[in-house]
Structures are given as C-alpha cells and as structure tokens.
N, C-alpha and C positions, 0 to 999 in steps of 0.2 A: 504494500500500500504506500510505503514513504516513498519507494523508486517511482512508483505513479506521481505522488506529487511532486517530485525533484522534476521528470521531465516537464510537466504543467507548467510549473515555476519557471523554466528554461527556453520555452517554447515565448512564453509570456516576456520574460526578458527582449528577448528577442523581437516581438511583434510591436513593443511601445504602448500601440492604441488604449486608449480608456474602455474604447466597445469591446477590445479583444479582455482587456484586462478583468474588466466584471465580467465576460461572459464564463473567462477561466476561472473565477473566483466559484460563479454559479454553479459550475461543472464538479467543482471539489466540494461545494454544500449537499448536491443531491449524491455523492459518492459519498460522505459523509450519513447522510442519511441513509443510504442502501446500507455501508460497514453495520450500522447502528442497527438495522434490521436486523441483519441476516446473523450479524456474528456468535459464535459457541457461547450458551451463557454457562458462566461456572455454577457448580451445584450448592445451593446458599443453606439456610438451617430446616429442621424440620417444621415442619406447618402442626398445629395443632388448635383444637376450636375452642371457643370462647368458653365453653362450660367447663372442657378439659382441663384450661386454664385454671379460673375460679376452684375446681377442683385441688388443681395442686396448689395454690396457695393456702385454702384452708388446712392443706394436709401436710403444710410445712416444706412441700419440695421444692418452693421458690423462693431464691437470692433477692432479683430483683427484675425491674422490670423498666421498661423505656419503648414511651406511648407517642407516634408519631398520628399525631388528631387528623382524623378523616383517612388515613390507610392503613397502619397497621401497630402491631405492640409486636416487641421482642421479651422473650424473658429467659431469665440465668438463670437455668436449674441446679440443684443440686445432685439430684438425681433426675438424670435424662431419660426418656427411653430411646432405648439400645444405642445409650450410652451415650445418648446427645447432651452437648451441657449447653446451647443455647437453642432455642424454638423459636417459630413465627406463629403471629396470630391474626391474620387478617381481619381488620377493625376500621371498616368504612365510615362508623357513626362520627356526627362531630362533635356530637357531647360524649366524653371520657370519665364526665366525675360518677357518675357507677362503678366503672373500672377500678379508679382512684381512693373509690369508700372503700370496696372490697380490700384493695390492696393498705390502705390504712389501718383493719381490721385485723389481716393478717399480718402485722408488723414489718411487710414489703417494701423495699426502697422503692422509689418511682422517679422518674427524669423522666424529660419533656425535650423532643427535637420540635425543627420546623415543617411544615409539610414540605414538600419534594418540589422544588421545580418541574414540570413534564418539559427532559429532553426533546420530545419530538414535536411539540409544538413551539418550541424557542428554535428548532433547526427547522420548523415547516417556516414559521414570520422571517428568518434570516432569507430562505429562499426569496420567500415573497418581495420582501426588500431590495433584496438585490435587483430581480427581474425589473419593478417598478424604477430603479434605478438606471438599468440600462436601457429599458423604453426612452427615461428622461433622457438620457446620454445620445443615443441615437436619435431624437427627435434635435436635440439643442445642437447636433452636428449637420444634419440635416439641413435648418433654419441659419446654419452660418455661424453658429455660438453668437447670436447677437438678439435671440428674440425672434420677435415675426418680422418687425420690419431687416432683422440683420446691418452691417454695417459695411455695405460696399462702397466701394474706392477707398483707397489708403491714401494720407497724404504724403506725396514723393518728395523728394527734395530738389530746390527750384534753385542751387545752386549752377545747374547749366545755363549755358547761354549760348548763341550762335557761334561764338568764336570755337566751340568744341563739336562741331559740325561741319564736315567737309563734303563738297560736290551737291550735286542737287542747287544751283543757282538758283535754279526760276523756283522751286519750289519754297525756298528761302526769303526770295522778293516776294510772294504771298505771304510767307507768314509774319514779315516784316510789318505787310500793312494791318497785320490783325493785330499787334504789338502797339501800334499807333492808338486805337481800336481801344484796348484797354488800358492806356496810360490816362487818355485824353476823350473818355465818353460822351463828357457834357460839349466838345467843343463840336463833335457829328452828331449830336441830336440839336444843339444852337443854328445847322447849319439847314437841318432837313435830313439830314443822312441816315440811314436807317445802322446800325451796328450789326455784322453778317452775326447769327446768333449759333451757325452749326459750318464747322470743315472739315471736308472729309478728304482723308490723304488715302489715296489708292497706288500702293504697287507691289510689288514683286516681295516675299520675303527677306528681311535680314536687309531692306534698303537704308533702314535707321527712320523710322515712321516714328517707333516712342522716346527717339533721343529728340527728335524736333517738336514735339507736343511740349517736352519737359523744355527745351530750350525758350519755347515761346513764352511759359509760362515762368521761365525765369528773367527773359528778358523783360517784361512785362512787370516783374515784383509783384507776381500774385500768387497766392496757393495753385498744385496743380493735385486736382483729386485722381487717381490713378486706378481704372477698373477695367476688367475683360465683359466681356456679353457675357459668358458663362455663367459670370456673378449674379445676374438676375434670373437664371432658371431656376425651376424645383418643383419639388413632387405637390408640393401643398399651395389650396388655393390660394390667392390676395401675393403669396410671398415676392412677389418679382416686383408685383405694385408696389406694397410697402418700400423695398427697399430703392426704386427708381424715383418713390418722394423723398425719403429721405439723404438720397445723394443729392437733389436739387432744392433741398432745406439746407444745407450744409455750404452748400457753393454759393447760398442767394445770404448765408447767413454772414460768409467771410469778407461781404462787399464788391467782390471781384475776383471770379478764379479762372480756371481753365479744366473742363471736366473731358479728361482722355480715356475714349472708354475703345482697348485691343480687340481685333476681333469683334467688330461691331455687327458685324451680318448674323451671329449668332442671334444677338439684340434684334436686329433690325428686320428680318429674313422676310420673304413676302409671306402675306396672312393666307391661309387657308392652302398652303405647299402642303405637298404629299408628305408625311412623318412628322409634321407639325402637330402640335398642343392647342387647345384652345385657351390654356393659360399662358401659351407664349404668347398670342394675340391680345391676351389683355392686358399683358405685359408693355408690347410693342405701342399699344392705344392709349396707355397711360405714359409713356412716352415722348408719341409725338403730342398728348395735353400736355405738359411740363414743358417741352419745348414753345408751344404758343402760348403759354400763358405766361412766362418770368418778360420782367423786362428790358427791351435792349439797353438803357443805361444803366442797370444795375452792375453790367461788365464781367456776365458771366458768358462765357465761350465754349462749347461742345465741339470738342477735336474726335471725331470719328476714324478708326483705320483699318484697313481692309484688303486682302488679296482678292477679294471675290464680292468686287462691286453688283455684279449682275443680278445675282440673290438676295439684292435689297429688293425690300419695299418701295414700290415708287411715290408713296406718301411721305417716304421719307424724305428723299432727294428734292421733294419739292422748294419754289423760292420761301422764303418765309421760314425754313427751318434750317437744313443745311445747305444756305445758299453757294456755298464755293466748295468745289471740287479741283484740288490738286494731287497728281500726277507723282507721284515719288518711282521716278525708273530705277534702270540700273545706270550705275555711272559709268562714264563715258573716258575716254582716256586720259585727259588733262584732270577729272575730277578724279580720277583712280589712284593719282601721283597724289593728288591731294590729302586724300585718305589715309594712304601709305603715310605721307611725309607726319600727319597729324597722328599717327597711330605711334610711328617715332620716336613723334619729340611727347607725346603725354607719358609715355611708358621709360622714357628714358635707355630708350635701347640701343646699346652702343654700337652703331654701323662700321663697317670695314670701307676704307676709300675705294673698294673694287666694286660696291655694289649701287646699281645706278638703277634710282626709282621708276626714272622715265622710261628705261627699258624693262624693269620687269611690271609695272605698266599696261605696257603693247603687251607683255605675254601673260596678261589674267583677264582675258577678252571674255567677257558677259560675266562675271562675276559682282559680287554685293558687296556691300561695306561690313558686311559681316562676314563677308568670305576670306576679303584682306583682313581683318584683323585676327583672324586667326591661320593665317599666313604667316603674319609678323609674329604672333606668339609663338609658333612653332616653331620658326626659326630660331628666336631666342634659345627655346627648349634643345636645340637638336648644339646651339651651342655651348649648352651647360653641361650636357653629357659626353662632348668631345673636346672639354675641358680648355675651350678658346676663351679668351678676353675678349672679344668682339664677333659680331656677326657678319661671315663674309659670302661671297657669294655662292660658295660650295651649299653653306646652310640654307639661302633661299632658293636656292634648285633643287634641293632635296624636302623643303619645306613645300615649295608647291609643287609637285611631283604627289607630295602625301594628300596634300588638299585635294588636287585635282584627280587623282587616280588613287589614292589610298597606298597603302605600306607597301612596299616589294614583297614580293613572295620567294622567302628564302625555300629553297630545299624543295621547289615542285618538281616535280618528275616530268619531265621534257624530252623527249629523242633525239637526234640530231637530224632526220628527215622535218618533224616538226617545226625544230628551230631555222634548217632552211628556208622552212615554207613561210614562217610567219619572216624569215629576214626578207624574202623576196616582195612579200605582202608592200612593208613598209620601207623597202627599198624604190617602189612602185610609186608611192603616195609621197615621197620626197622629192623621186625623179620629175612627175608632175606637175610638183609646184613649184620647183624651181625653174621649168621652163615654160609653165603657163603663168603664173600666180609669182613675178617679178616684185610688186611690190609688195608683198607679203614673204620676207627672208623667211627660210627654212632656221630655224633652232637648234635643233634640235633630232634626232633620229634613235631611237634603242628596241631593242628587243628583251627589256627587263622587264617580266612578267609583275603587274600592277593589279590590284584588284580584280577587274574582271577582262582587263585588257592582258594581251601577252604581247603587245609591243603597240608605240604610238609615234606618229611623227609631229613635231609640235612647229608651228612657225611664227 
C-alpha cells in the first residue's frame, strides 16, 4: 500500500497541476476507504450480554468496568471464561446510570470514554470535500482564475519604441500617425477629424506585428493591454462577454491605451462559419458594441493582428470600427540588413570583420524578422561551443544552413551510386543558373544531407 502511495506522490510531483493534484489526493481517500473496508480485523475480546454481565458482578467476578455511552462496556474479569480476562458488552442505550447503580452496588470500578468518532463517515465528508473542491478548481480554471468576467489582457511593458523596430517602413508611417492620434486627441476632434478607433496589421508570421503594437503604445506613453482571441473563448455562457467588457473598462478606465489583441480572427471569425459556437457570436457582437460605443477622444486604440484576414467578419473590417488596415510583409532586402544590423547591436554580438550583413542579406530571400533573429542567435551559439571570441562567417553559414534546412545529418547511410546521382542533380541546378540566372550569383553548391534535402544549391 505505501509503494502505491510513493508512486501517487511521484506521479503528482511530476504533473504540478492543482486538478491533477486533488484529483491524486481523491484517489488515495477512496483507496483509503477500500484498505478500511476490506482489511483483516484482528480478533478483539469476548462479547458477553448484558445480564451475563450484571450476573458477574453481583457474583464478585468483576474488576472493573469502562462504559463507552451509546456503544458498548468493557469489563476486567477476574475470572474469565475460558480464561478470558477482559469481555465486550454491547451497550447501545444512552442512558448508562442502570449500568453505573449496578456496578456501585457491587463495589465495581467504573470509567467513562468518549463515544467513537465513525471513521467512515469523516473518510466518506473528506471524499466529498475534496471532489466539491476540484469541481471548484476546474470551474475557476476554466473561467480564467478570474471569476466570470476573468481578466484578459495583461499589461505589457510600453518601454519599446520604434527605434527597436526595423524594416517594415510604410507600415511604421501608419503607425506613426496613430501615435499622433493618441498624444494629441482633442487637437482631431477641435478639427472634425474622426480618431481611427481599430488597426489591423495583416501578414505573414514572425513579421514583428506584437513588437509594433507595443512600440506604438510606447511611443505614444500609454498602457498597452496585451491579449490573444483565445482569451475570450469558453465552454460557459456570458464568459467571452464579461471578459471583452471588462478589457474595454480597463482601457477607457486608464484614459488612453492601446488594446492589442494576437490572433484576432479567432475573436473576430465570420458568424454562423461551419465549427462555430453561438457563444463565439455573442462574443464577437458584444465586441463590435464596445467598439461603437467608447469614444474617439477618450484615446483608446484597438491594434488587431492577423495571418488570416479573410476569416474575419466583414462587420468587422467595416469604417467606423477598424478603419485602417496595414500590411506587415516580409522584409525586403535593405530592410533584412536592417534587422540583422538591429539584432547586433541590441544583443551585443561581437561580429568578425569577415562577415558582411548586406550579403548575407541577399542570401535569407523570403524570410521574417523572426527568422533573422534566430539566425543571429544561432550563430552566436555555434560560437560558444567552438570556443571563438567572435562571430565569423564560418558560424553564419553554418547558422543559416540550420535555419534554413535544419542540422546535417551525420552518419546517414548513402551509396556512392546515390551520392553520384544526387551530385549530378545539383550539379545540374548550379550549371543552370549560372548560365541563365547571371544576376543571381551561384553561392553556394553541396551534397551534405540536410533535413529533408540530400543536397541544395543556394544562390
């Protein structure tokens, strides 16, 4: 039984949860209660009745006696039968003082216990407890641990600014004017101007959509409340409401914020879609009310962001709510150097004078601002474990080589008819592009098995 609760106890360690935690606790109360059933009872004193009793007292064979009220009497014989020298007398009444004159009478010692706790009804209420406990634990995890209304969006810290933002120009010159926007409210509402009250930034993952939200909102010196669409789903009615008022209680309460909510098409999705909820609907409805109801001088701003524009709600996108839509691509090649160089100099990462940004640049063609910054960490890394003082260009052609096609594959089994075939392959695709495809220099050529590739020509 202890080996059962050691691995419980280990299992439990292991798992963290609070749900797991009481559910483990529940599991060793009702195992507790099974042991308690089921176990050998040892064989206790002889049982003898009430009159039998009385009997031996007046006839001198009883010591003494010890009356627990409402279950039973023990008594110390002096002479037991067959040789017993203490008895049970099973004594349900609650009144004892009969028992008590008797044994007065025959000059009997008498003690007094307490009545008995019932083990199985303190181990049945533990049960019970617990379970109403982990309902409560799962229901409060459920709800967000915040109640009904929950408490979505976290305030992020508005210490960025655009200067920690690289590429992406135009996109920047919008949000520059939204920056205007909430410094200077009263001066476009003195004017006629309406204040846009929703932006939504559409592109590609890993473009830097929540570094520019947070930047805006720190250019700007206002809180930036910080939430996914996810945050408003769930299983229970009102909850998505609740918590879409109380995000826009919070922002209208701060005077001026910027409410960034990732993944907004989750939020936003069109109503009555195939695998939809009808409490994502009224989730979405109580939304776009929040949206037309705050007002534009108040100088709160809904930064919307998105891979997958198309799956909005076109009530959404309408003028009046999220009137500007910006475009966050992938960066372009002067913006890619910019990236690089900004990923650099914030990280502190000491470059080798042999490694030149603008050419490796040209060779991270379609990639993200997240793809370069984990380019440049890798590199670092590949120079920490080949124990250099600086990053040189061995380390970023091995760094993106990993990005781009993943680790080498040491030790695969190859032929040498294989390794022909795949050298002639990409013998072929070099040949070509250096005599069609002039303004695109060849790089690069190998036949070192990569991820799913067994050789690549890169230009």
């Amino acid at each position: 039984m202890g080996t059962i609760f050691s691995a419980v106890a280990r299992s439990l360690r292991r798992l963290g949860s609070p749900v797991f935690i009481i559910g483990g606790i529940l599991v060793v109360l009702v195992g507790l209660v099974s042991f308690a059933l089921t176990r050998p009872r040892l064989p206790g004193p002889l049982t003898m009745s009430y009159g039998a009793l009385l009997t031996a007292m007046h006839t001198g064979q009883v010591d003494s006696i010890q009356v627990r009220t409402g279950s039973e009497v023990r008594a110390w014989l002096s002479r037991g039968e067959s040789g017993a020298k203490q008895v049970r007398i099973i004594y349900p009444a609650s009144d004892a003082s009969p028992l008590v004159t008797a044994a007065a009478a025959a000059n009997v010692g008498v003690s007094f216990l307490p009545k008995p706790i019932d083990i199985t009804l303190v181990i049945g209420l533990l049960v019970l407890l617990t379970g109403i406990t982990l309902m409560a634990v799962m229901v409060r995890r459920q709800l967000g641990g915040g109640g009904m209304s929950g408490d979505a969006g976290v305030t992020a810290a508005t210490t960025v600014t655009f200067q920690d933002v690289a590429g992406n120009t135009g996109a920047i010159a919008d949000l520059r004017e939204i920056v205007s926007f909430l410094k200077h409210p009263q001066r476009f509402a003195a004017m006629g101007a309406r204040i846009p009250k929703g932006l939504l930034l559409e592109g590609p993952p890993g473009t830097g959509k929540t570094l520019m939200a947070r930047a805006l909102a720190g250019e700007a010196g206002v809180p930036c409340f910080v939430a996914a669409g996810s945050d408003f789903t769930g299983t229970y009615v009102g909850q998505g409401v609740q918590r879409i008022k109380g995000l826009f209680k919070k922002a209208r309460k701060a005077g001026g914020a910027v409410i960034f909510i990732d993944e907004i098409d989750t939020l936003g999705g069109r109503r009555g879609r195939e695998q939809g909820h009808n409490e994502d609907d009224r989730t979405l409805n109580q939304f776009l009310v929040e949206l037309d109801g705050f007002d534009p001088s108040v100088g709160v701003v809904v930064v919307g962001a998105t891979n997958r524009a198309g799956d909005l709600d076109p009530a959404l996108l309408r003028k009046g709510r999220f009137d500007r839509s910006v475009t966050v691509g992938l960066p372009t090649v002067s913006e890619r150097e910019e990236i690089l160089a900004l990923h650099v100099r914030d990280r502190g990462v000491p470059l080798d004078p042999d490694v030149d940004l603008t050419r490796l640049a040209r060779l991270m063609t379609g990639t993200s601002g997240a793809d370069l910054a984990g380019l440049i960490n890798e590199a670092a890394i590949l120079a920490v474990k080949t124990g250099s003082t600086t990053v040189d260009w061995s380390h970023i052609e091995e760094a993106r080589d990993r990005v781009l096609l993943g680790r080498a594959q040491e030790g695969l089994a190859v032929t040498d008819h294989e390794r022909t075939l795949v050298a002639l392959h990409e013998a072929g695709h070099a040949l070509a592009g250096v005599v069609f495809c002039t303004a695109d220099p060849l790089h690069k050529v190998t036949i070192q098995p990569r991820g799913r590739a067994m050789g690549v020509a890169f230009f």
